[in-house]
N, C-alpha and C positions, 0 to 999 in steps of 0.2 A: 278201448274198442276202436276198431279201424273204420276209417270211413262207410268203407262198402257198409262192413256188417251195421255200422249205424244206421244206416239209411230203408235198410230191409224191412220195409213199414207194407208189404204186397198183399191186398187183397181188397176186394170192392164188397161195400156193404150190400149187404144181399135183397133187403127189400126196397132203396134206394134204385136199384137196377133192376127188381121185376118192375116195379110200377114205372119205371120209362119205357121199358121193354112195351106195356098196355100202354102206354100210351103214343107210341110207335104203330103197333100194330092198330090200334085204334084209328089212328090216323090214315094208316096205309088203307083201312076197309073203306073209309067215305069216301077218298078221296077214287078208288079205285069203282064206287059204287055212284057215285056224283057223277063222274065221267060216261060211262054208261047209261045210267036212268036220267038226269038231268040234262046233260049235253048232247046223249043218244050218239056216242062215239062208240065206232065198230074197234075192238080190239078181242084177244083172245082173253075174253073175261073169265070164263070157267079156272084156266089156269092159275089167271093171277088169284083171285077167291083158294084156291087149294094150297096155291105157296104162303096167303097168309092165316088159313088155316095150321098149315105145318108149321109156322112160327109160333100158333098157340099153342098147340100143343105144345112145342122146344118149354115155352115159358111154364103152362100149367107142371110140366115135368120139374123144371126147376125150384117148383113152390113146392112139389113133394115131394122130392126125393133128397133134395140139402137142407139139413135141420137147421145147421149153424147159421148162426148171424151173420158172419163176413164170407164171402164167397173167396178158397186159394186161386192165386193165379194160375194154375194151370188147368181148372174149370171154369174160370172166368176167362179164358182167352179161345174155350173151345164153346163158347156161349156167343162170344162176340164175331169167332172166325161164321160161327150158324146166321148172325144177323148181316153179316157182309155179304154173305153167298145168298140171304134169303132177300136183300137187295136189289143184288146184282141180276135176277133173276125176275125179279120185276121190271128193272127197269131193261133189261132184255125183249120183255114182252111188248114194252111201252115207245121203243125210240133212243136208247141206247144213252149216249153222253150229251143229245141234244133236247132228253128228258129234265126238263128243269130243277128235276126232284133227284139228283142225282148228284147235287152238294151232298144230301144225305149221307153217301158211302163214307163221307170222309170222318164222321162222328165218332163210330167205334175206336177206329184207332188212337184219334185226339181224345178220349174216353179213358182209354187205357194207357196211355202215356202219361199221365199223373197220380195214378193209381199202382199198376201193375210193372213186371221187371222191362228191365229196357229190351231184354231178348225177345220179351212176347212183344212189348209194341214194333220195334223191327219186323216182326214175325207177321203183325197187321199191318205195319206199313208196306209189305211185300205184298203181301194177298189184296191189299185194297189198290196196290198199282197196277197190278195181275189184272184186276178184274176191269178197271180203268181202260185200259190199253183191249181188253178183250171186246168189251161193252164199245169202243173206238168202229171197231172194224167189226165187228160181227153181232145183229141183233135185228131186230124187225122193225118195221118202221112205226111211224108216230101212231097213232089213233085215228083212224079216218072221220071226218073229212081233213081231217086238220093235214095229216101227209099229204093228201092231192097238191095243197095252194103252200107247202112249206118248200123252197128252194135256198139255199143259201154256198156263200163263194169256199171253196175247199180250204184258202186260209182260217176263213173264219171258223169252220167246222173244223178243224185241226185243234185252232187255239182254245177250243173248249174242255179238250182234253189237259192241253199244256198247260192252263190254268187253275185245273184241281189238281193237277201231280206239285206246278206251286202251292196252292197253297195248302194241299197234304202236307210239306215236308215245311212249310214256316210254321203251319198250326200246331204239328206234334213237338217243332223244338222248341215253342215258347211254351206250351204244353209241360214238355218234359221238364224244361229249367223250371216253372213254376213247381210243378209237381214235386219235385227234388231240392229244393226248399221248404218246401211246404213237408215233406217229410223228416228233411232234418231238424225241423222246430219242431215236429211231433215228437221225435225222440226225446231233441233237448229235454222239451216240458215235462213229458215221461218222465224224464232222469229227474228230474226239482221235486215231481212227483214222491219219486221212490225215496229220494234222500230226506225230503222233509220227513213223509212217512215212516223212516228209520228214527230220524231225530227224536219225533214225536214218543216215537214208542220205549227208547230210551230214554227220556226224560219222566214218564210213565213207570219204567222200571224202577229208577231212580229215584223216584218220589215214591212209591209203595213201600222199596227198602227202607228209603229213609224214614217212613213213618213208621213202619214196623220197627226199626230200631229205634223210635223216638218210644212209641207204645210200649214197647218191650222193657225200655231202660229201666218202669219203675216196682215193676214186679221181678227184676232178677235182682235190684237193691233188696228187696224186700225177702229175696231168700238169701243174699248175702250176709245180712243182718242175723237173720233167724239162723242160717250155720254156723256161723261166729259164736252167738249164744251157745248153740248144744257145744262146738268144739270146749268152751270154757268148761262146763254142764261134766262130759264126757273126758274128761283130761284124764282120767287114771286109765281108762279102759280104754286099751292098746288099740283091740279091732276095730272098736266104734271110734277111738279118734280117726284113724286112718282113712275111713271109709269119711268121716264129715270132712275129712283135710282134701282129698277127693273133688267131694262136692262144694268145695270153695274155689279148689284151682280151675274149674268146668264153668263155675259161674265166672272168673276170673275172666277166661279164656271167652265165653258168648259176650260179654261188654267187650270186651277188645274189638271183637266179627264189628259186633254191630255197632261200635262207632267208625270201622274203617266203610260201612254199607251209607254210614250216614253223609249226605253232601256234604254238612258243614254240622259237628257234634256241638259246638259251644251256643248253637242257636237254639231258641225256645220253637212254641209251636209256628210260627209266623217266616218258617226258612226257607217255606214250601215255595215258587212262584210268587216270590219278591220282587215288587218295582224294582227297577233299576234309573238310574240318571244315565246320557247320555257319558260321561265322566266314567262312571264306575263299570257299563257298556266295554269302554275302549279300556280301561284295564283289568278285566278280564280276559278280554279276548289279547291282549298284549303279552298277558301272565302268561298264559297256553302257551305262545308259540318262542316264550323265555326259557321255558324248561328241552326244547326241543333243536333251538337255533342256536349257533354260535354267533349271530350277526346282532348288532346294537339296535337296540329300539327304542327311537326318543320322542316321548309324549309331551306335546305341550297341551298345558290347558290355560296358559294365564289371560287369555281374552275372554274365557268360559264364566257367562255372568248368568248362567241360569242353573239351577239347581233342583228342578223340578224332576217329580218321576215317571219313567212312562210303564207301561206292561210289558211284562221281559216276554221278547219275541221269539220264539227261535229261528224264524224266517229273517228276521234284520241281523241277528247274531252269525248266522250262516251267510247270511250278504256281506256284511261287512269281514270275515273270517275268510271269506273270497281274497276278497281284494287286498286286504294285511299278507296272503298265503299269498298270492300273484307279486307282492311286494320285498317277500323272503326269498322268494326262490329268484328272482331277475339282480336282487341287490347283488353289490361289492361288499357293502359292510356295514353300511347305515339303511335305517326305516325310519321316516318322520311321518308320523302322526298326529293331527292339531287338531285341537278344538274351537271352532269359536262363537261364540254366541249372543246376540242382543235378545231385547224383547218380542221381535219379529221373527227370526230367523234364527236355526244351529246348523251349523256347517262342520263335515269333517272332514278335513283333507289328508289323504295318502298318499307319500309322494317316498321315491328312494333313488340312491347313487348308482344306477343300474344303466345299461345300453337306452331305455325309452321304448316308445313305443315304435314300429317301423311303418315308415308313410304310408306302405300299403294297405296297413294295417288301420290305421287312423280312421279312414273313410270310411270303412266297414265295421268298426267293432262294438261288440253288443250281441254280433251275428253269432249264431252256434256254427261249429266245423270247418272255421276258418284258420288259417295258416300264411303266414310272413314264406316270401319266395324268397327274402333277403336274407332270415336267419342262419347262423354262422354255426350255432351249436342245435344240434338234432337234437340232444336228449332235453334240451328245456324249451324246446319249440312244442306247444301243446296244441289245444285246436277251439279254444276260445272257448270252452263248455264251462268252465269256470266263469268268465267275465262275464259270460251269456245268464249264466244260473245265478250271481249276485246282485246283476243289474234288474232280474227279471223281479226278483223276491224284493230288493230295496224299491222297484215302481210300484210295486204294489201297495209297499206302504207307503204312498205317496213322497217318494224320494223323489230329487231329481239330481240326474249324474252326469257329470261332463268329465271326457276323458281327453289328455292331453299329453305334452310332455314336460315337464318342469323347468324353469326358465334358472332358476335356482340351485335345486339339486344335480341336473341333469341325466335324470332319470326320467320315470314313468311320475304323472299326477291323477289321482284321480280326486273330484271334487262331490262331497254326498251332503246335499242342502234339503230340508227340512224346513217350512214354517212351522212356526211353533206351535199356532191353533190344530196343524196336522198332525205333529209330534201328540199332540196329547191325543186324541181320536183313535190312537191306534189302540 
């Protein structure tokens, strides 16, 4: 998946954004009604009341006519271009850019720059400078009395402007950088999401066959047996031996099926979601990737002085199958794999004879969508969704992972430590 398309996460939660939208407009009514009855400032009140009327409506419209949950961006930007124009439009009425309330304008946009495509926030950063620049030079003055005794020097009344188009354009791009991370961990997570949820249901499959063929083994013995007898029974008669010779190769043939369905045929009932030791962990997952690799993979276990079992994870199994996979594809020829373990502590480290990790890479990794500007070969340049997806699954079960380069091998290290009170918790 390419960047872009990864990152196409566009649309704003729908009732998230009516109930600001009330409470926007809510705001606009007192403040516009305070002004007026409590202050006793002459402005053109009637108007302002009917522009925030037409904003309730825009809203009550929006509560009934979009059923869905998330609002698409191209209704969510013709919602937000209504609250910029129905803004600018008050503050029109009220004193223009030297209405105080006129940080305001800059919300929407910064609103939708972490949310929606970069073309609609462009799209509001144009319109809210448009109006900026309009509201500058053309609009009515303050609210009387307050106009009569309000004079100020044309620098300063300039720089009011010049100081919301700054900081329009710092707030949407720290805005947007945010925003655009913050979506591409949405996907990551999505992906660990979808992949465990695979796993799961595979392992599910796995174990229903497997028990079915465990279930099944001793009733097709059982006509095994009983065809065997009538074949003896039936030996002179030609048709009826035929037809039992038949119903032995059939049964012959369903024990075959269902010891190839079965995970492991030599085990009793106990084969289902067996403990595993962290030992027997690393060679399995070692076994997998021997049938697949032409590259050497060497396990040490002789510091490994615990023997305990944990619950077989499939989330630590997939973490670690990360990082062994990240280990196959970067090597020359070798994978070292170690165990080591005291009373406190199990440690595995992954280390192989590969280029390493590249410096730019170091500082950041962990991060989903990321990519080495150094790397030499494009087709095994990835984008860190792997190291992001093993590291994310191993913290969770209270892993902790320190990624390096190896001072030894000359490759990539990575280090996966475990206290042991936590190894068992899981």
């Amino acid at each position: 998946m390419e960047l872009k398309q990864a990152s196409e996460i566009y649309s704003l939660n729908k009732s998230t954004y009516v109930n600001l939208r009330w409470i926007g407009i809510l705001g606009q009514l007192i403040t516009i009604n305070s002004v007026k009855f409590i202050f006793n400032f002459e402005f053109d009140f009637l108007s302002a009341n009917l522009i925030i009327f037409i904003g309730s409506i825009s809203n009550i419209f929006l509560i009934t006519n979009y059923k869905k949950i998330q609002l698409p961006n191209r209704s969510a930007f013709y919602f937000l271009l209504i609250d910029i124009i129905q803004l600018s439009l008050l503050l029109f009425l009220t004193g223009g850019v030297v209405n105080p309330f006129s940080i305001f304008l800059l919300i929407p946009s910064v609103f939708a720059s972490s949310n929606l495509k970069i073309e609609t926030n462009l799209s509001l950063i144009l319109v809210t400078l448009i109006s900026i620049i309009f509201l500058t030079f053309f609009s009515l003055d303050l609210p009387k009395p307050l106009s009569d005794h309000f004079h100020i020097s044309p620098y300063y009344y300039y720089a009011i402007p010049t100081g919301l188009v700054i900081a329009l354009l710092f707030l949407n791009y720290f805005a947007l950088i945010f925003g655009r991370e913050s979506n591409l961990r949405k996907e990551a997570l999505n992906k660990i999401q979808e992949l465990i949820s695979k796993e799961h249901e595979l392992v599910s499959l796995g174990t229903q066959a497997a028990a079915a063929a465990h279930s099944l083994g001793t009733p097709l013995s059982t006509i095994k047996i009983i065809s065997q007898d009538l074949l003896l029974q039936f030996n002179n008669d030609k048709d009826t031996k035929k037809d039992i010779e038949l119903l032995v190769s059939q049964v012959n043939r369903c024990n075959e099926i269902l010891k190839r369905l079965s995970i492991n045929s030599t085990l009793e009932d106990d084969f289902i979601d067996k403990d595993l030791s962290l030992n027997n962990y690393l060679k399995e997952i070692i076994n997998s990737f021997k049938e697949i690799s032409d590259k050497n993979f060497i396990l040490n276990t002789e510091q490994d002085y615990n023997s305990f079992d944990i619950r077989k994870s499939i989330e630590i199994i997939y973490g670690i199958r990360n990082f062994v996979g990240n280990a196959n594809k970067y090597a020359k020829k070798n994978i070292y794999v170690s165990l080591k373990s005291d009373s406190e502590t199990s440690e595995i480290v992954i280390e192989d004879d590969g280029p390493g990790f590249s410096k730019d890479i170091l500082v950041k990794i962990g991060e989903p969508y990321i990519k080495s500007l150094r790397t030499k070969d494009k087709q095994k340049a990835g984008l860190g969704l792997g190291i992001f997806i093993g590291k994310t699954l191993l913290e969770k079960n209270y892993a902790k992972i320190l990624f390096r380069n190896s001072e030894t091998r000359g490759g990539a290290e990575i280090k996966i430590e475990w206290t042991n009170k936590n190894l068992i918790k899981i």
